[in-house]
C-alpha positions as CSV (number, residue, x, y, z in Angstrom):
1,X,-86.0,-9.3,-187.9
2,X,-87.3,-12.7,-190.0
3,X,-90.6,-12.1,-188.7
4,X,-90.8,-8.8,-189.8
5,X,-89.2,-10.1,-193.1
6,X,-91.7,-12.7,-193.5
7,X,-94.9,-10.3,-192.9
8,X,-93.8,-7.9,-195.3
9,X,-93.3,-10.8,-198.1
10,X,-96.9,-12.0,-197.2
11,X,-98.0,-8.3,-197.0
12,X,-96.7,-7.6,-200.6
13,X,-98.1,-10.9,-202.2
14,X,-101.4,-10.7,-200.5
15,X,-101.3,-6.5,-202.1
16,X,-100.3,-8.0,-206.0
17,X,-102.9,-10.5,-205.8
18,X,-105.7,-7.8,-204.9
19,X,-104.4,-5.3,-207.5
20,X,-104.5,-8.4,-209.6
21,X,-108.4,-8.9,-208.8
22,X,-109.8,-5.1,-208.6
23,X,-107.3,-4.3,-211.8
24,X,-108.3,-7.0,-214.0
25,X,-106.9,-4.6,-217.0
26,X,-103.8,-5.5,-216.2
27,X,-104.0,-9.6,-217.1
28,X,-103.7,-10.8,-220.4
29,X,-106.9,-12.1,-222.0
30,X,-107.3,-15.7,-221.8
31,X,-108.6,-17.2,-225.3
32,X,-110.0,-20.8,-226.3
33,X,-110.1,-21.2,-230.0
34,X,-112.7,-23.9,-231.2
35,X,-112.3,-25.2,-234.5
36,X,-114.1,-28.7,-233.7
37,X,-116.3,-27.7,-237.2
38,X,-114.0,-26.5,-239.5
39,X,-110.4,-26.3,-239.9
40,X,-108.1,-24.2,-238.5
41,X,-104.2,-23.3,-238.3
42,X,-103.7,-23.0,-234.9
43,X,-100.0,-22.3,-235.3
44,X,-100.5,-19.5,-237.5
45,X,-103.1,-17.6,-235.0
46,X,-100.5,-17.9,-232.2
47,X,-98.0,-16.6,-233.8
48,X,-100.1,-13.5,-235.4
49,X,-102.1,-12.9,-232.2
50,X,-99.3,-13.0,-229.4
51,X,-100.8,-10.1,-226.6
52,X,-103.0,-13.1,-225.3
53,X,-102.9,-16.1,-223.8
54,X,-104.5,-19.1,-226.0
55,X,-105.7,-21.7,-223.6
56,X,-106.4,-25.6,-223.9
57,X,-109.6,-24.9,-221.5
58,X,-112.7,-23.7,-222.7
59,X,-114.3,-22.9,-218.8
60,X,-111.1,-21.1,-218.1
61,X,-111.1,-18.9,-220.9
62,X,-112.3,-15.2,-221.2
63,X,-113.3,-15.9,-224.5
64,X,-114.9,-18.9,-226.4
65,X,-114.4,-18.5,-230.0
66,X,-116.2,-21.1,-231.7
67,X,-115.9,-21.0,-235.4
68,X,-118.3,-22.4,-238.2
69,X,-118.0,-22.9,-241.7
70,X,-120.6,-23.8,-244.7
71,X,-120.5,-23.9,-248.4
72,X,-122.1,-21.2,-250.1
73,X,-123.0,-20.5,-253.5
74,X,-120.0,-20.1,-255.2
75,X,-118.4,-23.2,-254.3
76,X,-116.5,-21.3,-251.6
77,X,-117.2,-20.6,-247.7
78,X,-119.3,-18.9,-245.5
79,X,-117.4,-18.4,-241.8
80,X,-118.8,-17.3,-238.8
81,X,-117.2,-16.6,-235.7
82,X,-119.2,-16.3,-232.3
83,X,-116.9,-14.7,-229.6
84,X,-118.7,-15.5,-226.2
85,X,-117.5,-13.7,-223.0
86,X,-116.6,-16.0,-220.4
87,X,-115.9,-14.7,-216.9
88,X,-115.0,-11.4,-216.4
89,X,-116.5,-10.6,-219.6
90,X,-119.8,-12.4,-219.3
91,X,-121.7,-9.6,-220.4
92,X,-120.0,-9.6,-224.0
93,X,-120.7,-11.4,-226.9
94,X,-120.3,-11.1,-230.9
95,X,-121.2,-12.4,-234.1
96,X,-118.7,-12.1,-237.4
97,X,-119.5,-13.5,-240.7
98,X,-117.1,-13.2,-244.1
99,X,-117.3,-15.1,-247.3
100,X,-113.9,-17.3,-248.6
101,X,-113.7,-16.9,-252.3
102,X,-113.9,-21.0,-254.2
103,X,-110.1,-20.4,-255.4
104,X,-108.5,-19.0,-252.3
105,X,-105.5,-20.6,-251.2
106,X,-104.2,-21.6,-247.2
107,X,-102.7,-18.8,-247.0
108,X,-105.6,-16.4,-248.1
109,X,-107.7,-18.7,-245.7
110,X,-105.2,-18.4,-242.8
111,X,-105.2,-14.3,-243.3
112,X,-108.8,-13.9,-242.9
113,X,-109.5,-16.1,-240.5
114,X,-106.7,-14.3,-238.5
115,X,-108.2,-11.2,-239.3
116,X,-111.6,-11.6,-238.4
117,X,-110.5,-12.9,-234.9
118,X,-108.3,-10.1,-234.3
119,X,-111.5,-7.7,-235.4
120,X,-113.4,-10.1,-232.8
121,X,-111.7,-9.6,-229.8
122,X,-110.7,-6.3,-230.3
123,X,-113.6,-5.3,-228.1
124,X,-112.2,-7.4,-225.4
125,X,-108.4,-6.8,-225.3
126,X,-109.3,-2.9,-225.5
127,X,-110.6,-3.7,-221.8
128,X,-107.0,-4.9,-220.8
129,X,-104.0,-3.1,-220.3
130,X,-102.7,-4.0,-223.8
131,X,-105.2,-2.2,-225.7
132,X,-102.2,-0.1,-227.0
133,X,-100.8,-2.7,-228.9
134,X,-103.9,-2.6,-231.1
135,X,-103.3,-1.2,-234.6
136,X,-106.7,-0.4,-236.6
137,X,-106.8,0.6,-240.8
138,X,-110.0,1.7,-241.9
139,X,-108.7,2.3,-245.3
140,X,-109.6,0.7,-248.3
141,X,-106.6,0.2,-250.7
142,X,-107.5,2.3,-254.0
143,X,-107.8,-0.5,-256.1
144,X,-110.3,-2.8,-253.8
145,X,-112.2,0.5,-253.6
146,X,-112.6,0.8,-257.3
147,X,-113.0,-3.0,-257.5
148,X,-116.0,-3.0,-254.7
149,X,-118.3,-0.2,-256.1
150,X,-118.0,-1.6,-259.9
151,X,-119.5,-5.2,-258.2
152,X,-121.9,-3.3,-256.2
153,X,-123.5,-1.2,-259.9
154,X,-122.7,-4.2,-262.2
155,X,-124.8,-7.5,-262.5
156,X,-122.6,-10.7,-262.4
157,X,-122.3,-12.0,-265.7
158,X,-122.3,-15.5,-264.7
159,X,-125.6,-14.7,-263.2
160,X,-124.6,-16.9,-259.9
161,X,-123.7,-19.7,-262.2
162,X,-120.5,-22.0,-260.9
163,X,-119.2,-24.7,-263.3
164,X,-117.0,-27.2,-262.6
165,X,-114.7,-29.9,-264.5
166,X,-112.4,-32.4,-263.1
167,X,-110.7,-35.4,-264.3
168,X,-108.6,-38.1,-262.3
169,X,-107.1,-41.5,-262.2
170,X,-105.3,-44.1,-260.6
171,X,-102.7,-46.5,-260.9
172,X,-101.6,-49.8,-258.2
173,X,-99.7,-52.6,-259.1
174,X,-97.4,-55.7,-257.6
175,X,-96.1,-58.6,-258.6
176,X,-100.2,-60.9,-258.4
177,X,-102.1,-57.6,-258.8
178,X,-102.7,-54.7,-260.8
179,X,-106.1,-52.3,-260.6
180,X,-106.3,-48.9,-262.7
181,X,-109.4,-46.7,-262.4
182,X,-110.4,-43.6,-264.2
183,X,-113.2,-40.4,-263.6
184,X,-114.8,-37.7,-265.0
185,X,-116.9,-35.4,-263.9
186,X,-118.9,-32.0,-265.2
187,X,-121.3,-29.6,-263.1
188,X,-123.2,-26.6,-263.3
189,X,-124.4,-24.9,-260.0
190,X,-126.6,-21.7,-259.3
191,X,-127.5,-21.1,-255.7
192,X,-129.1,-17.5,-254.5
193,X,-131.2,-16.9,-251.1
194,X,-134.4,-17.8,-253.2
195,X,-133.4,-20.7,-255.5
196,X,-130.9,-23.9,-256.0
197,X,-130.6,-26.0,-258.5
198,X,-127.5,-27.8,-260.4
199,X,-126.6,-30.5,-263.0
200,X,-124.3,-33.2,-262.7
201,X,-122.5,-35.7,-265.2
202,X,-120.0,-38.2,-264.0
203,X,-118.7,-41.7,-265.8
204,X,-116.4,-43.8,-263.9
205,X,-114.8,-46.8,-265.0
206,X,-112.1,-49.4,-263.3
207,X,-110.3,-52.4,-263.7
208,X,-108.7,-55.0,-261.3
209,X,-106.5,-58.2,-262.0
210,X,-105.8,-61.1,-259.9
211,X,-103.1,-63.8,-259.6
212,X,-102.7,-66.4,-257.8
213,X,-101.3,-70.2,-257.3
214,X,-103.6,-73.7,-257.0
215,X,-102.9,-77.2,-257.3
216,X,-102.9,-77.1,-260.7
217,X,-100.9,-73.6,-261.8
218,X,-101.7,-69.6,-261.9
219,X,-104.8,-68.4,-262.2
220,X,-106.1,-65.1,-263.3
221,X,-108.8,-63.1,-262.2
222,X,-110.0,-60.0,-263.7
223,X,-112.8,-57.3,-262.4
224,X,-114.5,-54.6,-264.5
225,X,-116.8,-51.9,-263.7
226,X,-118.3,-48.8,-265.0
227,X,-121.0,-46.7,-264.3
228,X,-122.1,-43.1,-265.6
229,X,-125.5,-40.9,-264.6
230,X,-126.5,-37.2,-265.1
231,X,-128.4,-35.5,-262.1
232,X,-130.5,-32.6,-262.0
233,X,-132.1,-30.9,-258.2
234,X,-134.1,-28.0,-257.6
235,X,-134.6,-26.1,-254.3
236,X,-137.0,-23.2,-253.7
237,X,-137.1,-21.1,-251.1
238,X,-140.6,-20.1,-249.3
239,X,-139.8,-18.8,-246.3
240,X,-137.3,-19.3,-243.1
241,X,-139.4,-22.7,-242.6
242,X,-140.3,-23.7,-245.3
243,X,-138.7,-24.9,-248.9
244,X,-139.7,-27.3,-251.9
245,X,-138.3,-29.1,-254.9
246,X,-137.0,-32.0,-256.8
247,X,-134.4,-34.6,-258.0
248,X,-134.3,-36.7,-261.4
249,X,-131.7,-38.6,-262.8
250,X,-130.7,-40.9,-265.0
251,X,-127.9,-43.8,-264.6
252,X,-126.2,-46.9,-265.4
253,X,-123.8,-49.4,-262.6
254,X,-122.8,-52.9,-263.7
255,X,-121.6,-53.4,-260.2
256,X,-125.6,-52.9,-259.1
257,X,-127.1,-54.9,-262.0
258,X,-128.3,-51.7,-263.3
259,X,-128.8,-51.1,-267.2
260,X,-130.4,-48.2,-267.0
261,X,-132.0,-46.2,-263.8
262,X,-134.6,-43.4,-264.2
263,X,-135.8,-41.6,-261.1
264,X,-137.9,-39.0,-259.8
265,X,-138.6,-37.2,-256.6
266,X,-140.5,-34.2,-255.8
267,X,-140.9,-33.4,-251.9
268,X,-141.0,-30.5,-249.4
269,X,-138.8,-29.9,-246.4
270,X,-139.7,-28.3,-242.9
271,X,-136.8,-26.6,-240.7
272,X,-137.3,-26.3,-236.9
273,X,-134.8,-23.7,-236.7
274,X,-134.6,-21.0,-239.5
275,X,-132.2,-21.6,-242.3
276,X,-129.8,-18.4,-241.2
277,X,-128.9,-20.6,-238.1
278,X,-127.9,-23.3,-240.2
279,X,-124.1,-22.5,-238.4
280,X,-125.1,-22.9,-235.0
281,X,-128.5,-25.5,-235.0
282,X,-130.0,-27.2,-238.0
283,X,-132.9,-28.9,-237.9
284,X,-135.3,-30.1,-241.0
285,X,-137.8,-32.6,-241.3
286,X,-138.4,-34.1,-245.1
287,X,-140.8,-35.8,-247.1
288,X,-140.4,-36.9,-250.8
289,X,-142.5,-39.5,-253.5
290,X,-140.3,-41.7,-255.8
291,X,-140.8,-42.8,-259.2
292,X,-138.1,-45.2,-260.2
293,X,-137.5,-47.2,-263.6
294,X,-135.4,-50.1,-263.7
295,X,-134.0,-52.2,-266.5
296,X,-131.3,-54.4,-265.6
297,X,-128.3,-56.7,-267.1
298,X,-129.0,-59.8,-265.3
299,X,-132.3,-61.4,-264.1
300,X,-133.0,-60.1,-260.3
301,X,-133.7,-62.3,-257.2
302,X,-137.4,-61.4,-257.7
303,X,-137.5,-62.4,-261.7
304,X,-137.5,-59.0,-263.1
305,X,-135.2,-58.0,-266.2
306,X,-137.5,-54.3,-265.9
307,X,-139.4,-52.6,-263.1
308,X,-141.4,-49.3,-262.3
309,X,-141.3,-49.0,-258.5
310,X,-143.4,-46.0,-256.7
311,X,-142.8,-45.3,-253.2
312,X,-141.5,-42.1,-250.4
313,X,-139.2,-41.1,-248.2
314,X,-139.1,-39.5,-245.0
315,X,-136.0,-38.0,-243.3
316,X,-134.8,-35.8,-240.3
317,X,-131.6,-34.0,-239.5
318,X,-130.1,-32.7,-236.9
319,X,-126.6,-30.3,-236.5
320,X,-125.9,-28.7,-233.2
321,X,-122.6,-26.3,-233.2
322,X,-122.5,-25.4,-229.4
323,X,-119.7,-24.2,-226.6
324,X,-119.7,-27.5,-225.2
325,X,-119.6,-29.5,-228.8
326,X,-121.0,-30.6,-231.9
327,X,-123.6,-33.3,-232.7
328,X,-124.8,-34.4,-236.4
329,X,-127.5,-37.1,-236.9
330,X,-130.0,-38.1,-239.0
331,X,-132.6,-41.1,-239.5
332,X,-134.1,-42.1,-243.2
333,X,-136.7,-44.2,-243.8
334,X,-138.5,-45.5,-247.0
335,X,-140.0,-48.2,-248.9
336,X,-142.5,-48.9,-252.4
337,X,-145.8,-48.4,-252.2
338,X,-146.2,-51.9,-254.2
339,X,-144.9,-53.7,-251.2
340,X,-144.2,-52.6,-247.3
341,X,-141.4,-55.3,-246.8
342,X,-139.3,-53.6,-249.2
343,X,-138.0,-50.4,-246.9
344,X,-134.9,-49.1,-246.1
345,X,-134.2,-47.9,-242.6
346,X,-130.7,-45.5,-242.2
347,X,-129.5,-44.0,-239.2
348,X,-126.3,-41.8,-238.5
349,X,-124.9,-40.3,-235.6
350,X,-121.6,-38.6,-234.9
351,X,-121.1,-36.6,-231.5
352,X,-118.1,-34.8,-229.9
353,X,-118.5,-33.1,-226.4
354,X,-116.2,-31.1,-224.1
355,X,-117.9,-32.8,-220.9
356,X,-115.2,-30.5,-218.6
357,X,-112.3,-28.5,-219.0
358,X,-110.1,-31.0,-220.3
359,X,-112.3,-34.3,-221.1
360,X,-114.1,-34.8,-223.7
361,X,-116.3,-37.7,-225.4
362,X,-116.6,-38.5,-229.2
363,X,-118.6,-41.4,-230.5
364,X,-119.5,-42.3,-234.2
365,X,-122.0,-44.8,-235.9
366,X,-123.7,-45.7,-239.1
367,X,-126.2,-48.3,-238.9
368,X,-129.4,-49.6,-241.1
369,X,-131.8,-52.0,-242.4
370,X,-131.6,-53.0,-246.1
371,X,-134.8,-54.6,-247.3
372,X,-135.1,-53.1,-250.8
373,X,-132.0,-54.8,-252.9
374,X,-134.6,-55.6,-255.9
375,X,-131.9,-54.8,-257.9
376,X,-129.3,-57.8,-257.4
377,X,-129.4,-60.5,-259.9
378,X,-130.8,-63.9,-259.7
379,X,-128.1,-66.8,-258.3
380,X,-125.4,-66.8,-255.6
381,X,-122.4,-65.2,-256.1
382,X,-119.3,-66.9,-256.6
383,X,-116.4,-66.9,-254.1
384,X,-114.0,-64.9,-256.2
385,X,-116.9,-62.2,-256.8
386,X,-117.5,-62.2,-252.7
387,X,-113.7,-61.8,-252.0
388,X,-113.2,-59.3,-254.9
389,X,-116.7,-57.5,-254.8
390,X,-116.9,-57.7,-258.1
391,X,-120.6,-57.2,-257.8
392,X,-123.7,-55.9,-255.1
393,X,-124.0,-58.2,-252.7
394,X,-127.1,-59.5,-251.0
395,X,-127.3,-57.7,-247.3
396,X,-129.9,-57.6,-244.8
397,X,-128.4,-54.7,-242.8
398,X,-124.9,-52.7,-242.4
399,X,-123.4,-50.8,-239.7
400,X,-120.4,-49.3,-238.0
401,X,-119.3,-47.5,-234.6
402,X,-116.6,-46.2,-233.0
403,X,-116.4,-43.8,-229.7
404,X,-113.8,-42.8,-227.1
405,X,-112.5,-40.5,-224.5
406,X,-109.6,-37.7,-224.1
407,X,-108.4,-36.3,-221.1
408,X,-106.2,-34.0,-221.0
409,X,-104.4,-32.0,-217.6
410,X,-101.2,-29.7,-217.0
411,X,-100.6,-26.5,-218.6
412,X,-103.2,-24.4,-219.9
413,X,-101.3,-22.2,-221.8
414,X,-100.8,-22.9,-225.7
415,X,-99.2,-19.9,-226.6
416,X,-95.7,-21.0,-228.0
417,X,-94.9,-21.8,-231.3
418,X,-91.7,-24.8,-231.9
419,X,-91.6,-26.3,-235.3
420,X,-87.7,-27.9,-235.2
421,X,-87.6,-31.1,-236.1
422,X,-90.9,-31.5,-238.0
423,X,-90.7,-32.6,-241.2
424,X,-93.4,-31.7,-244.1
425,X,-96.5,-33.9,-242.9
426,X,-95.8,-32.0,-239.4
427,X,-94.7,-35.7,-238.1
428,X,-92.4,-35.1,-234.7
429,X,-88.5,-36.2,-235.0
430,X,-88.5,-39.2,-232.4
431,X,-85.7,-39.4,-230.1
């Protein structure tokens, strides 16, 4: 009688699991959500989106969503969501794009995005046996309606103009210090498929005090430092390749010895990829002249109180938005024409990759060669200048780095949503 008991257990698992393979309708839809480019509330999309199963690992997944964002013309964002089909659904793929208004708050940011991935994998859950629990609207409210089809007629009366003004300050004190610093800032914007070009103002100023005790009683230090510039670019459009245009501006930094700076650069640019893949891969190659005009407050290392410097610049960068990561480089190089020695070398590199299902490799660095300080005045600095950086100091090269691994194993599922005990920062209670 247990024999017989034991085959018809193994007989009626072995008959779920193969219902289970040749019904694959019947499992819920397994969901990785990348956000490794932009941000994302996680939380909110679980709990919105609850007839699948969010997963922690991206090979085990139905469905790879990885989502992009970019600035677009109006100071807001441009999303785009790739769904890839993983496994069973292989043979399925999308592409969603929608635009996030400049003003939009989280919440209005939480909505679309929720919406748009609901609209994504429609296709996919209605290949699962909980395509019932969909609920589509393809009604425009009156008022949106309305709203729509007067911005389709009517020309916008900004004409694609975006201004901005902003204002802020700071204030840090104890008992041997005290530092206070103040901004301002103004800019004008106008970016269409064909043409960008912009203005900036900004002033800055700040002020640091010092105390401290020697042999013979308190000393006080105090650091001041302002700057200001206006900038002005232009971008044109020639093609999917192809683009050209210019910077000038004007400014002033008596932390860089700088009375007055005037600058110039036309140059052209080259993208590998077109420009409407800037989301996924992002390739351009540059190459720019530079006039520059110095005057200065102090005497520089090379006996100059005034300067006209001519020279170029060429750059590359590189932006990869993948399934299995994100990488973001470039390399800069220039120098004046008047002499070689004085270049500048720059190179950048930040990289995250999923190398498996749950381990992953993310690495960071800045590094460069500065030859072309022509700028910093004549005379060493003093110690309290060095230690307070009151001043540009004299620096042959900079650089910084930073990498490391995460592994993670257990569970798959991410699907539950347990805020007790978190307080407004999200930071867990600790028992």
């Amino acid at each position: 009688m247990k024999k017989l008991l034991v085959c018809f257990l193994i007989i009626s698992i072995s008959t779920k699991a193969q219902n289970a393979l040749t019904n694959p309708g019947s499992q819920r839809l397994k969901v990785y959500v990348d956000c490794s480019n932009t941000w994302c509330d996680n939380t909110f999309i679980r709990t919105e989106i609850n007839i699948v199963d969010f997963l922690l690992d991206r090979i085990a997944a139905d469905v790879h969503i990885l989502i992009t964002s970019q600035q677009n013309g109006s100071g807001g964002s441009q999303f785009q969501m790739i769904f890839y089909g993983q496994n069973r659904f292989k043979n399925i793929s999308d592409t969603l794009k929608y635009n996030l208004d400049p003003n939009a708050t989280d919440s209005e940011s939480r909505d679309a995005m929720v919406k748009y991935i609901k609209l994504g994998l429609t296709p996919f859950i209605m290949k699962t046996g909980f395509a019932g629990e969909i609920n589509i609207q393809m009604k425009k409210a009156e008022q949106k309606a309305n709203e729509n089809n007067i911005n389709t007629n009517t020309k916008d009366k900004w004409n694609y103009w975006v201004f901005r003004l902003g204002a802020s300050g700071n204030l840090s004190m104890d008992k041997v210090y005290k530092s206070n610093s103040y901004r301002t800032n103004i800019s004008a914007d106008r970016t269409t498929d064909k043409l960008k070009t912009g203005f900036r103002i900004n002033a800055n100023s700040s002020v640091s005090k010092y105390e401290y005790e020697t042999p013979i009683g308190t000393e006080k230090f105090e650091v001041k430092n302002s700057s200001y510039g206006f900038n002005h670019f232009t971008v044109v459009s020639i093609n999917q390749h192809w683009s050209y245009g210019y910077e000038a501006n004007y400014s002033n930094s008596t932390f860089s010895n700088n009375k007055s700076r005037i600058y110039i650069s036309p140059g052209i640019e080259y993208a590998i990829f077109p420009y409407k893949l800037v989301n996924n891969k992002f390739f351009t190659i540059s190459y720019a002249l530079d006039y520059t005009l110095n005057k200065y407050y102090d005497t520089t290392v090379y006996n100059k109180t005034k300067e006209a410097l001519v020279g170029h610049r060429l750059s590359a960068n590189l932006s990869l938005n993948q399934k299995w990561g994100n990488i973001n480089t470039s390399i800069s190089y220039r120098n004046y024409f008047s002499d070689w020695k004085l270049n500048n070398l720059g190179i950048n590199l930040n990289v995250n990759v999923r190398i498996s299902g749950g381990l992953s490799f993310y690495a960071y660095s800045f590094g460069g060669l500065i030859r072309d300080q022509v700028y910093l005045p004549k005379g060493g600095a003093t110690e309290q200048e060095i230690l307070t950086r009151r001043r540009q100091l004299a620096s042959a090269y900079n650089f910084y780095s930073g990498f490391g691994f995460n592994f993670r194993f257990g569970s798959k599922l991410n699907n539950f949503v347990n805020p007790r005990f978190e307080g407004s920062n999200s930071a867990q209670f600790n028992f």
